[in-house]
One Martini backbone bead per residue (centre of mass of N, CA, C, O) as a GRO file, in nm:
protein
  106
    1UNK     BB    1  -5.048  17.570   3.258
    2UNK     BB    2  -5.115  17.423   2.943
    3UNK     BB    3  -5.001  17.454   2.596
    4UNK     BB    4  -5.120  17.294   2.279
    5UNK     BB    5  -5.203  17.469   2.059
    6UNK     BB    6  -5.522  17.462   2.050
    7UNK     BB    7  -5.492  17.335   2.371
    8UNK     BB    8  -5.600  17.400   2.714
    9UNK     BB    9  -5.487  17.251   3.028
   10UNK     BB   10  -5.645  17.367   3.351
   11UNK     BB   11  -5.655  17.378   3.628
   12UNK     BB   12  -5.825  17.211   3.910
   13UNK     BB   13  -6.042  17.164   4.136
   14UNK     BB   14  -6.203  16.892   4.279
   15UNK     BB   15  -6.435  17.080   4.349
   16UNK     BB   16  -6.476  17.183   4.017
   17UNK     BB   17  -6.595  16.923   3.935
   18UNK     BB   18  -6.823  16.848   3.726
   19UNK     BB   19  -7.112  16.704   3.750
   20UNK     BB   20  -7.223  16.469   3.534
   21UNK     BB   21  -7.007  16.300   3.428
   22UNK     BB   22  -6.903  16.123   3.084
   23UNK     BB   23  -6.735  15.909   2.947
   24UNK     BB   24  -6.501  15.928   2.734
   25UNK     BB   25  -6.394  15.837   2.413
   26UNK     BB   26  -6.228  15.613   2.255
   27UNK     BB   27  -6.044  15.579   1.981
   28UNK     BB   28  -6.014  15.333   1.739
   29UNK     BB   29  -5.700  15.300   1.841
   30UNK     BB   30  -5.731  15.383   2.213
   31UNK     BB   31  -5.751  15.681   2.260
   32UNK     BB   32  -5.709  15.987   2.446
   33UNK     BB   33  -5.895  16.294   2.293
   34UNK     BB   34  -5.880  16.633   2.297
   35UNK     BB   35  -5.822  16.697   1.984
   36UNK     BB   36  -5.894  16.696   1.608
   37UNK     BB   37  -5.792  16.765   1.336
   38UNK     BB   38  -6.001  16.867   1.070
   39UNK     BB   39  -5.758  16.906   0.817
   40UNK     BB   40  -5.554  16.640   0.953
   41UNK     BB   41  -5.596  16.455   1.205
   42UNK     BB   42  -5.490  16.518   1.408
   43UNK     BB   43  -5.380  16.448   1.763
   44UNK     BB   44  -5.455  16.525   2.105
   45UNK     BB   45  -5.269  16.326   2.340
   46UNK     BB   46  -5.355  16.144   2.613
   47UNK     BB   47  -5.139  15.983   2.853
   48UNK     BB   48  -5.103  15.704   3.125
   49UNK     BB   49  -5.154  15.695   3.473
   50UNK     BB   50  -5.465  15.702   3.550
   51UNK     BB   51  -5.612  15.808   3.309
   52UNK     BB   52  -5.892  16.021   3.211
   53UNK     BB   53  -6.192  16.113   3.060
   54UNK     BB   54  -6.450  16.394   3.042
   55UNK     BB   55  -6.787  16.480   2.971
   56UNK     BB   56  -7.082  16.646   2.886
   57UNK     BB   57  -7.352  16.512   2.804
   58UNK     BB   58  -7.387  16.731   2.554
   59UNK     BB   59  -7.114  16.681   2.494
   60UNK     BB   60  -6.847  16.574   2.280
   61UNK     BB   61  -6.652  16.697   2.362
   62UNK     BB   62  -6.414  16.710   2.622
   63UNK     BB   63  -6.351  16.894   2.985
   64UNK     BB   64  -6.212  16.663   3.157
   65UNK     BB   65  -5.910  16.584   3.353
   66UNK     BB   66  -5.781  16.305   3.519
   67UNK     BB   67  -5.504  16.247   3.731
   68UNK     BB   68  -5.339  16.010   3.934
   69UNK     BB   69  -5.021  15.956   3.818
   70UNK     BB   70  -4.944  16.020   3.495
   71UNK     BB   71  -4.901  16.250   3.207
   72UNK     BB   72  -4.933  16.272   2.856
   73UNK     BB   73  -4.895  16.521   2.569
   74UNK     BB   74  -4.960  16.483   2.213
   75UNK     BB   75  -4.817  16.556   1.914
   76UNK     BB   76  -4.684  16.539   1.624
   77UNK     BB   77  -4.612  16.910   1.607
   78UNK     BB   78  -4.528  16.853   1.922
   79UNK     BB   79  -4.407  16.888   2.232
   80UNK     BB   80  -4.427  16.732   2.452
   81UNK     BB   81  -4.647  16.701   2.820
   82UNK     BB   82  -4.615  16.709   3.145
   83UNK     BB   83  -4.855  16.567   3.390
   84UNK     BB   84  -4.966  16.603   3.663
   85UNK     BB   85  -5.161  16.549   3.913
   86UNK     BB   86  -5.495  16.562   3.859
   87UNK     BB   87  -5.678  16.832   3.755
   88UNK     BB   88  -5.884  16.946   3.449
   89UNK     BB   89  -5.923  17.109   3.220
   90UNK     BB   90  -6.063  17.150   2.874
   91UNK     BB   91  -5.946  17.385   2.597
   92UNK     BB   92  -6.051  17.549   2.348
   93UNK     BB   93  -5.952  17.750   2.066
   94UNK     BB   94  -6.108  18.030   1.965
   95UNK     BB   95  -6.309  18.162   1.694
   96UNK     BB   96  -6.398  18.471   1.514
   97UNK     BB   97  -6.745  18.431   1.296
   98UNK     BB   98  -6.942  18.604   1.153
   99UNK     BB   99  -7.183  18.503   1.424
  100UNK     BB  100  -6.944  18.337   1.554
  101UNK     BB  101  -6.824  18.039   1.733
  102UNK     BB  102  -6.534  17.851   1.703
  103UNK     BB  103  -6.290  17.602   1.629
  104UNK     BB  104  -6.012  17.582   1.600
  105UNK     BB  105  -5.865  17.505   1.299
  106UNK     BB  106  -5.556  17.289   1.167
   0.00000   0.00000   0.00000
C-alpha cells in the first residue's frame, strides 16, 4: 500500500478490477489528478509510462489506477513515490461529520 496525504493508492489484483470503468479526464493541464485540495487547489498526481486512470460510470473522482509500466505519484507538500506496474484501488480518506461522511478536505 502506498499513502500520499489523504490518498492511499492499494494494489488489487487485475481480477478484481471491476468491470464498465469508464476513463478518468485529465485536468486543464493534462494531469492525471487522483485527488485535489478543496482549500488549497493543490493535487495528488500520477503520472509515468503506460499509466490509466479510471473511474465508476455514477462517480466523478477516479476509483483503479493501472500502471503498465511505471507510476510517479506527486504532490507539492509530500515527497514524490515510486509505483511499480500493476492495479491499484485509489482511496480518499474520509472523515465523519455529524450526520454524514465526507472526503478529507486539505
Amino acid at each position: 500500500m502506498y499513502r500520499q496525504g489523504d490518498v492511499l493508492v492499494h494494489p488489487i489484483e487485475p481480477a478484481d478490477v471491476p468491470a464498465g470503468l469508464v476513463p478518468a479526464g485529465r485536468d486543464a493541464r493534462g494531469r492525471l489528478v487522483l485527488a485535489r485540495g478543496e482549500a488549497t487547489g493543490r493535487a495528488h498526481v500520477v503520472s509515468g509510462s503506460g499509466v490509466t486512470l479510471w473511474a465508476l460510470p455514477d462517480q466523478s473522482d477516479p476509483s483503479v489506477l493501472l500502471i503498465e509500466g511505471y507510476g510517479r505519484l506527486s504532490h507539492e507538500e509530500h515527497g514524490p513515490i515510486a509505483l511499480p506496474a500493476g492495479s491499484y484501488r485509489v482511496i480518499r480518506q474520509r472523515e465523519y461529520v455529524p450526520g454524514a461522511w465526507r472526503p478529507v478536505a486539505d
